[in-house]
BASE-73554 format. One line per 10 residues: their letters; for each residue x, y, z of N, C-alpha, C, CB. Coordinates in pm, whole numbers, plus 50000, padded with zeros to 5 digits. Glycine has a CB too. Layout:
N
a) X/Y/Z/X/Y/Z/X/Y/Z/X/Y/Z | ...
This chain:
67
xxxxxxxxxx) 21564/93819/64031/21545/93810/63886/21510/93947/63829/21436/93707/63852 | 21561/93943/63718/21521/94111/63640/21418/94094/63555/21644/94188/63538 | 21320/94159/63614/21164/94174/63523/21148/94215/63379/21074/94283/63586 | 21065/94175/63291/21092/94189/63129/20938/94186/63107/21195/94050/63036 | 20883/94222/63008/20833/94248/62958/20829/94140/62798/20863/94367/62983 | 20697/94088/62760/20749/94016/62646/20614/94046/62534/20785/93837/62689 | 20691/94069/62413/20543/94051/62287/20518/93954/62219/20536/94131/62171 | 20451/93871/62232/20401/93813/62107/20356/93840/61974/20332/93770/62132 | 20388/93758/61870/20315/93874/61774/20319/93735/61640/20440/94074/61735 | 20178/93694/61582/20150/93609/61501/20099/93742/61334/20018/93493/61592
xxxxxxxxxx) 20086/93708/61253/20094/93786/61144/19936/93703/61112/20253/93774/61033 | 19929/93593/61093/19767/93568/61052/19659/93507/61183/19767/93438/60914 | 19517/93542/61204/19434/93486/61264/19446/93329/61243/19319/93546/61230 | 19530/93287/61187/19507/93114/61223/19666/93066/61273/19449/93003/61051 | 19715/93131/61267/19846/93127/61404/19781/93191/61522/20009/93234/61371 | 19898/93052/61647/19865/93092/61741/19968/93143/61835/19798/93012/61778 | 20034/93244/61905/20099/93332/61921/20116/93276/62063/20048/93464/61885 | 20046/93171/62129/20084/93073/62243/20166/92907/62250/19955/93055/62294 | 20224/92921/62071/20347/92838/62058/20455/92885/62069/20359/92780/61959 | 20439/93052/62098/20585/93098/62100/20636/93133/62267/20595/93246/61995
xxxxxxxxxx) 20515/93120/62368/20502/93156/62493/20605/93068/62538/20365/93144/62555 | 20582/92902/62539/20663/92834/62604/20783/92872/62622/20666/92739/62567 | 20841/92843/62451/20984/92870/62419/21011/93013/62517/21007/92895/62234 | 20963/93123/62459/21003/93260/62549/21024/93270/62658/20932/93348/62557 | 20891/93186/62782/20906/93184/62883/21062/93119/62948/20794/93132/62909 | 21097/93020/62859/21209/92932/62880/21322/93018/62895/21230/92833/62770 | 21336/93066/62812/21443/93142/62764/21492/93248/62799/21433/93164/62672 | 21404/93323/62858/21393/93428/62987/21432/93383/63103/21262/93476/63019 | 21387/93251/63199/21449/93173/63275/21573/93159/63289/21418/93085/63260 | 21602/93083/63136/21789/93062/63151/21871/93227/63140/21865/92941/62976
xxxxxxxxxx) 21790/93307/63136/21884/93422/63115/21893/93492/63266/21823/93532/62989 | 21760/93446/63346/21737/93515/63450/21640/93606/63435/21838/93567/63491 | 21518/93652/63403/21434/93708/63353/21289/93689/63390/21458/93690/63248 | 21240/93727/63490/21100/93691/63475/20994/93834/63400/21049/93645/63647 | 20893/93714/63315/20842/93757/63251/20732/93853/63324/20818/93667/63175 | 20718/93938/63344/20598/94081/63443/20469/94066/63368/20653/94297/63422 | 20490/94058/63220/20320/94122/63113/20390/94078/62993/20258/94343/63099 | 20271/94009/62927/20258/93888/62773/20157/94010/62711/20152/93667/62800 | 20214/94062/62607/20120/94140/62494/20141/94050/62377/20168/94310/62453 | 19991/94087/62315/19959/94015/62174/19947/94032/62082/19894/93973/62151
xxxxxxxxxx) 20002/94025/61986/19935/94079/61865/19907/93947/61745/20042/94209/61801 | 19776/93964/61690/19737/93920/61588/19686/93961/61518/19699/93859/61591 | 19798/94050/61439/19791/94142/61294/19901/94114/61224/19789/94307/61308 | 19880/94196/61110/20009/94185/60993/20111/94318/61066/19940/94232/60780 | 20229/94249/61041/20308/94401/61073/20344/94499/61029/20390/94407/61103 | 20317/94505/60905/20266/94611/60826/20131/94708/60817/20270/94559/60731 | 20060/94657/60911/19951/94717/60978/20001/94832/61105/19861/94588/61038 | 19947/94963/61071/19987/95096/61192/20017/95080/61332/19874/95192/61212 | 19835/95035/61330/19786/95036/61422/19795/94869/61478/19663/95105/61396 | 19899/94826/61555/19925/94689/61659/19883/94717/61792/20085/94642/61675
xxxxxxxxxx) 19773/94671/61835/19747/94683/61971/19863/94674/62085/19655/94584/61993 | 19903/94526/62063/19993/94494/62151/20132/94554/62162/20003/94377/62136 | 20158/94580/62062/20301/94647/62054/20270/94815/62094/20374/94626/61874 | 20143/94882/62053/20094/94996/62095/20137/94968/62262/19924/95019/62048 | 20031/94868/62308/20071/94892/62496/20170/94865/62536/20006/94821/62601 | 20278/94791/62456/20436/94791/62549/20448/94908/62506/20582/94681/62517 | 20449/94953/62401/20539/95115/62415/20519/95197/62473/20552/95196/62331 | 20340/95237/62507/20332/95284/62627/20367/95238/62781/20235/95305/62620 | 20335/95168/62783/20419/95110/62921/20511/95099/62977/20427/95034/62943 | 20626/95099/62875/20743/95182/62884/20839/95291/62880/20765/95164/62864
xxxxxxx) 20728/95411/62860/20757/95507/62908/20782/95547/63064/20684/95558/62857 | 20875/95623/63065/20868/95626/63210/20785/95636/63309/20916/95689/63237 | 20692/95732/63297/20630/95755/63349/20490/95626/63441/20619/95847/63264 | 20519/95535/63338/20474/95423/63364/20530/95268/63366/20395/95435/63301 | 20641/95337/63323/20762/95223/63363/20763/95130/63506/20904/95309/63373 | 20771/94963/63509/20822/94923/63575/20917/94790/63526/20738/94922/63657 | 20997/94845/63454/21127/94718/63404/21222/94739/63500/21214/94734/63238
């Protein structure tokens, strides 16, 4: 299976960003995909600073790459 990487990402604190896990996880499956690391975010995306989307991008740099 080819390893992936996945973000979550809810826009308000009263969404929960683990109704979208299932589906994703699924869907990665039928493609062949296992999921490696679940990042989160629960911010607006119009906000700079996203934690979660901050650590996939680092993480995918090479240097620390493992996709």
């Amino acid at each position: 299976m080819k390893a992936r990487r996945a973000l979550l990402a809810v826009s308000t604190y009263d969404q929960n960003p683990q109704t979208q896990i299932l589906d994703l996880r699924q869907m990665a499956a039928q493609r062949g995909y296992t999921i490696v690391k679940e990042y989160t975010d629960k911010i607006s995306g119009l906000k700079a600073k996203r934690p979660g989307l901050d650590a996939i991008m680092a993480d995918a740099r090479p240097a620390s790459s493992t996709w």
